[in-house]
C-alpha positions in Angstrom: 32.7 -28.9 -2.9 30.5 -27.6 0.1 31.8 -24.0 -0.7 30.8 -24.3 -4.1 27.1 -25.3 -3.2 27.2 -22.6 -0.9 28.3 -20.1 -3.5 25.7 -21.8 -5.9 23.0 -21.5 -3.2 23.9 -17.4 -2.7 23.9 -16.7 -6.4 20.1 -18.9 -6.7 19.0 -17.1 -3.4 20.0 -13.8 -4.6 17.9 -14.6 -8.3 14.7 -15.7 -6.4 14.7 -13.2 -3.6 15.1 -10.2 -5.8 12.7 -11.4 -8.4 9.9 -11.8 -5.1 10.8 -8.4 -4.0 8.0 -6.5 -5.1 5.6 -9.3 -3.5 7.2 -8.7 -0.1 8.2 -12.0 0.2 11.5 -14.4 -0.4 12.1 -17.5 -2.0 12.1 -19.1 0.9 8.7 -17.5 2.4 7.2 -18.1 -0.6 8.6 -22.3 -1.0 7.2 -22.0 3.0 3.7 -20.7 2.0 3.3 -23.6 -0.9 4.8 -26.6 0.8 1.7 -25.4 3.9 -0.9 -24.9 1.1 0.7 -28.6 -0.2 0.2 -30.0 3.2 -3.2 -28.5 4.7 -3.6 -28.3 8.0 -0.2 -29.0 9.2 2.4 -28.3 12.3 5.8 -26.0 12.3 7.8 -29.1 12.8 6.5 -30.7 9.9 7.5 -27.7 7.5 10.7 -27.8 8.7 10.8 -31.6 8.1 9.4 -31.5 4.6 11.8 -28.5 3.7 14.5 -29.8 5.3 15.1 -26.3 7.4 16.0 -25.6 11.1 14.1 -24.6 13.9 14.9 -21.3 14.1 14.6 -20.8 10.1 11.0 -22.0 10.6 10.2 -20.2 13.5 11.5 -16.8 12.2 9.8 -17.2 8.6 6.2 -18.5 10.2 6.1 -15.4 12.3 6.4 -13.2 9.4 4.1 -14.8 7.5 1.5 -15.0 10.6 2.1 -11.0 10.8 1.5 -10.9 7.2 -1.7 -12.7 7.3 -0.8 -15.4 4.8 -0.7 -18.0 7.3 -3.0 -18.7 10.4 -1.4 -20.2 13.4 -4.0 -21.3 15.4 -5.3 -24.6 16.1 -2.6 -25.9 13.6 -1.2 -24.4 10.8 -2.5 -23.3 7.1 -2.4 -21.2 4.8 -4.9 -17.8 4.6 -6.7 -16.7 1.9 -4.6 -13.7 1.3 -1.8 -16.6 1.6 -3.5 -18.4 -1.5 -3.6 -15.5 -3.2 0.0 -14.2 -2.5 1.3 -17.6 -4.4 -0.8 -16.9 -7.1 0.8 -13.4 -7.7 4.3 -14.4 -7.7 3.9 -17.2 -9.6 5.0 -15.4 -12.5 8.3 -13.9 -11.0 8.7 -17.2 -9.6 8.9 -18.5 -13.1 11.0 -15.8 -14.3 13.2 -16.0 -11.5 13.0 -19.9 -12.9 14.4 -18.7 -16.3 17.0 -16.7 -14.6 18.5 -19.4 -13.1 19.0 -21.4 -16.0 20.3 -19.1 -17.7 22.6 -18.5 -15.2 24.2 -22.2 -14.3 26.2 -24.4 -16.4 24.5 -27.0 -18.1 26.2 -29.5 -16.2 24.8 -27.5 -13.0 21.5 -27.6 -14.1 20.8 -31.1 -15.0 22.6 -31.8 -11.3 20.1 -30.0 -9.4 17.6 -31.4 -11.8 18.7 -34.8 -11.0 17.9 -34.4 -7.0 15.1 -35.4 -4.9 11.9 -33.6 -5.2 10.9 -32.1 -2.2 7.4 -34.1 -2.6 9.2 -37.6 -2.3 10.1 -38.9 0.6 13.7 -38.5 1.7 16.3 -41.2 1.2 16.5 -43.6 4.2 19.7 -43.5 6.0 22.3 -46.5 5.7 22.3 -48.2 8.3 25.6 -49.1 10.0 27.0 -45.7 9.0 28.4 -42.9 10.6 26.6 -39.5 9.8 
């Protein structure tokens, strides 16, 4: 099963990334810059938290944002104007990139990722008792 996700994950990657292309950005810049507009003023570690990404991810992707001016760094983190305005322009491919993916998984695929946890919600608390 975790290949499968993993195959599923290239495939959606590939879709969003190439549609962003011409914006300079990828899908997951771009999901970066909106979940910092989302959050205001915010931290690194809290990005990562919210998307659920590792440190390094984080780290790598903020510094190219920072050197692209669509995110300031100091005295905590938040999105630029030129960062505001960057979503804005890919918002259309990001939709079409949208469209593609339907298109391209299964319907049972589709209503499965459609059934999972919104980014915006708050994660799942862990059983307790169990083994991770």
């Amino acid at each position: 099963m975790a290949s499968r996700v993993r195959r599923l994950e290239r495939l959606l990657t590939r879709i969003y990334d190439d549609a962003l292309r011409d914006h300079g950005l990828t899908g997951s810049q771009l999901g970066m810059l909106v979940a910092i507009q989302l959050s205001g003023k915010t931290t690194a570690v809290a990005v990562g938290r919210r998307l659920e990404l590792e440190k390094s991810t984080v780290s790598r992707n903020l510094a190219r944002l920072a050197v692209a001016g669509l995110v300031d760094p100091s005295d905590g983190l938040r999105i630029t104007a030129r960062g505001s305005a960057a979503i804005a322009a890919c918002h259309p491919a990001w939709r079409q990139a949208q469209r593609k993916a339907q298109r391209a998984l299964h319907p049972t695929e589709g209503r499965l990722i459609a059934r999972l946890t919104p980014l915006s919600a708050k994660p799942p608390a862990k059983p307790e008792g169990r083994a991770p």
